[in-house]
C-alpha positions as CSV (number, residue, x, y, z in Angstrom):
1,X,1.6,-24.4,-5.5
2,X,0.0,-26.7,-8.3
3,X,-3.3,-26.4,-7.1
4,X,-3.1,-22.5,-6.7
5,X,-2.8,-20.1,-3.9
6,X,-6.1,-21.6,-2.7
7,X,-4.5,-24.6,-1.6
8,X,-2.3,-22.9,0.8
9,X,-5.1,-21.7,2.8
10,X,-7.4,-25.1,3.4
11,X,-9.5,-22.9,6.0
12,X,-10.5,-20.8,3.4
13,X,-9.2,-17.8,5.3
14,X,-8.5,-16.1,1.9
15,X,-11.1,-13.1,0.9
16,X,-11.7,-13.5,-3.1
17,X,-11.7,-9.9,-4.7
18,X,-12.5,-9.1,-8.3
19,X,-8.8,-8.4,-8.1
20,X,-7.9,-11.8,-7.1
21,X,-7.4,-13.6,-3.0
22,X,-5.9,-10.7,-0.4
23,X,-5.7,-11.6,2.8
24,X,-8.0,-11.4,5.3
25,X,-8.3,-8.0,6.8
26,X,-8.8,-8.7,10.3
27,X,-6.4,-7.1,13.5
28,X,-3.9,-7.6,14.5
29,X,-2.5,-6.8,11.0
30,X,0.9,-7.9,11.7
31,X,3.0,-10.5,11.2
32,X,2.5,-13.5,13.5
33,X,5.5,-13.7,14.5
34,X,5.1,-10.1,17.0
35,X,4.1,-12.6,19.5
36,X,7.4,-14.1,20.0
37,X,9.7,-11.2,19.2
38,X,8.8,-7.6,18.4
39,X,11.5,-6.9,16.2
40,X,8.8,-8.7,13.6
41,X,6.4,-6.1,14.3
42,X,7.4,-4.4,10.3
43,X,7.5,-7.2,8.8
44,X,5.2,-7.6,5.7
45,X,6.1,-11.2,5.0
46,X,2.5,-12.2,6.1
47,X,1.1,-10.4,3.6
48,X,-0.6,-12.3,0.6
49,X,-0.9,-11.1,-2.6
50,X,-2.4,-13.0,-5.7
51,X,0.2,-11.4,-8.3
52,X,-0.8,-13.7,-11.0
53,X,-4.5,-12.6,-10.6
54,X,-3.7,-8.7,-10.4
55,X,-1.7,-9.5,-13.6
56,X,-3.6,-10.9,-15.6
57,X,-6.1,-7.9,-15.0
58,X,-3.8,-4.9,-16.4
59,X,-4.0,-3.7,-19.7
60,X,-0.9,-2.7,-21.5
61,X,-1.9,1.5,-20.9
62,X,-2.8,0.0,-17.1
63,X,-1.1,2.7,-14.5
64,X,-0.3,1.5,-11.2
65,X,-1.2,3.9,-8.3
66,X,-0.2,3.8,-4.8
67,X,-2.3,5.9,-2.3
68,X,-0.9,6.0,1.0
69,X,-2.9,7.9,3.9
70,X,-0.1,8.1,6.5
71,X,3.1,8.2,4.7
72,X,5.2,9.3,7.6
73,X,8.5,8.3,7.2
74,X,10.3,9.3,10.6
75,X,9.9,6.7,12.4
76,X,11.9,3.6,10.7
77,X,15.5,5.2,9.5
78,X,16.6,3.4,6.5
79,X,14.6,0.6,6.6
80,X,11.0,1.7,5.4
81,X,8.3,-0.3,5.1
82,X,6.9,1.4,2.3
83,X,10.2,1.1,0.7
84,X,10.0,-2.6,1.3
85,X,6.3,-2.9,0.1
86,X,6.9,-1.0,-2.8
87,X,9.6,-3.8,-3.4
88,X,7.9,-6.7,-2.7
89,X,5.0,-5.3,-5.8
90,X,8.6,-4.8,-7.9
91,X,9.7,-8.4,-7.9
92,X,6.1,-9.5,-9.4
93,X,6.9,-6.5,-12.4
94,X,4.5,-4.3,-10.1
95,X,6.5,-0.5,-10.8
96,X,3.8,2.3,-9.7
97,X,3.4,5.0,-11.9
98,X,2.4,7.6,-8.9
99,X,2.6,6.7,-5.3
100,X,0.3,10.0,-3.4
101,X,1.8,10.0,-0.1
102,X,-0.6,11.9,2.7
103,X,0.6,12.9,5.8
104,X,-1.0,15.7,8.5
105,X,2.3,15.8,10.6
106,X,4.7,18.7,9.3
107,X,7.5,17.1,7.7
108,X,10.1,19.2,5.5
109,X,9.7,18.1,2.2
110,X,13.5,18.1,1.5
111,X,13.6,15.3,4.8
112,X,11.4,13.5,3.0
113,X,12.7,13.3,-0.2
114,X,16.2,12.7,1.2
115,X,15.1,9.4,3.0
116,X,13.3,8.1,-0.4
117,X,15.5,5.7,-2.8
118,X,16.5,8.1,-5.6
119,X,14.0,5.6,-8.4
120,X,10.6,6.8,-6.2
121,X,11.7,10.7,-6.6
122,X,9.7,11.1,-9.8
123,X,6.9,9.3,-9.3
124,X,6.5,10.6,-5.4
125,X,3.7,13.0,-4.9
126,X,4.2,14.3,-1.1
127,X,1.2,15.9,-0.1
128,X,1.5,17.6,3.7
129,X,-1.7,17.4,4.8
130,X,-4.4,14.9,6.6
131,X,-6.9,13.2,5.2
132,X,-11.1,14.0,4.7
133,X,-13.8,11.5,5.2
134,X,-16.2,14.0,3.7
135,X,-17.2,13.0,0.5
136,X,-16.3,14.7,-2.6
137,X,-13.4,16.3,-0.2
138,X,-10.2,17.6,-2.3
139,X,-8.7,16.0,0.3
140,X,-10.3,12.7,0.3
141,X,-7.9,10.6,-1.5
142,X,-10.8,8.4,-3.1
143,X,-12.3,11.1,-4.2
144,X,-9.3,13.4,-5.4
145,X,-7.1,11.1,-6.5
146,X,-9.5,7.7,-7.6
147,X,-11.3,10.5,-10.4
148,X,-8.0,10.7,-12.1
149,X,-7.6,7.0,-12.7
150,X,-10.5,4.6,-14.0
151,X,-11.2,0.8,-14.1
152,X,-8.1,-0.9,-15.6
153,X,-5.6,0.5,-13.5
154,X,-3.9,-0.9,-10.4
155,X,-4.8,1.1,-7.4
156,X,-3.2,0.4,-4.2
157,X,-4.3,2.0,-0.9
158,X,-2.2,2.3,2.2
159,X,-4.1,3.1,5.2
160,X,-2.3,3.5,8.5
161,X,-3.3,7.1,9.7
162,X,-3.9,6.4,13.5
163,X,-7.2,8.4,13.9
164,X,-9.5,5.4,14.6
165,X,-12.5,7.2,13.6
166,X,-11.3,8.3,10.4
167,X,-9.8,5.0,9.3
């Protein structure tokens, strides 16, 4: 849009990070269009993202991180939504450098890695295990994994863990 990605949202409905406009993080966190037909209900087209913004913020040494608390993969077959996420960042010349997938449900790792596009295999940390509030946890993503990184990188978190008190 001319005006910028502002002017697609008159109502202002846009939150302004120092990472650029997100969308606003209120339920039901789903596509709109659930209400007419649930096949919708994986969609991620209502997401908004101010690529330009988040680009304009790396640095050439930048890495790009994806944290994602509840990397289950059992449930969609071939068509992941992480997969499909991880594509939408792709077009905008988002490729993550580490994607740290957490999830407390036993998986084999070799079932995992076999439903994973052969390109995410080296960059695909699969750790087997839930998630800690407590802080300073090993096992408290923004703790554990955050320290590694610092302030010029691109640092994604994916949180769909259904344990409402954790989340």
């Amino acid at each position: 849009h001319p005006d910028g990605i502002q002017a697609l949202f008159p109502s202002n409905q846009l939150s302004l990070s120092k990472s650029g406009f997100i969308e606003p993080l209120t339920p039901p966190m789903r596509d709109h269009m659930i209400c007419e037909n649930r096949h919708h209900i994986m969609h991620l087209d209502y997401l908004v993202h101010d690529f330009e913004a988040m680009c304009r913020k790396l640095k050439p040494w930048s890495k790009r991180i994806l944290i994602d608390m509840g990397a289950s993969l059992e449930f969609h077959g071939s068509n992941q939504p992480i997969v499909n996420l991880l594509n939408q960042y792709e077009k905008f010349g988002f490729v993550f450098d580490h994607i740290y997938g957490f999830e407390i449900t036993q998986i084999p790792p070799k079932r995992v890695y076999e439903m994973l596009p052969e390109k995410l295999i080296p960059i695909y940390h699969w750790i087997n295990l839930g998630v800690s509030d407590e802080d300073g946890h090993k096992l408290n993503p923004l703790h554990s994994v955050l320290k590694t990184f610092d302030e010029d990188d691109f640092i994604v978190v994916k949180l769909d863990i259904d344990t409402a008190w954790l989340e």
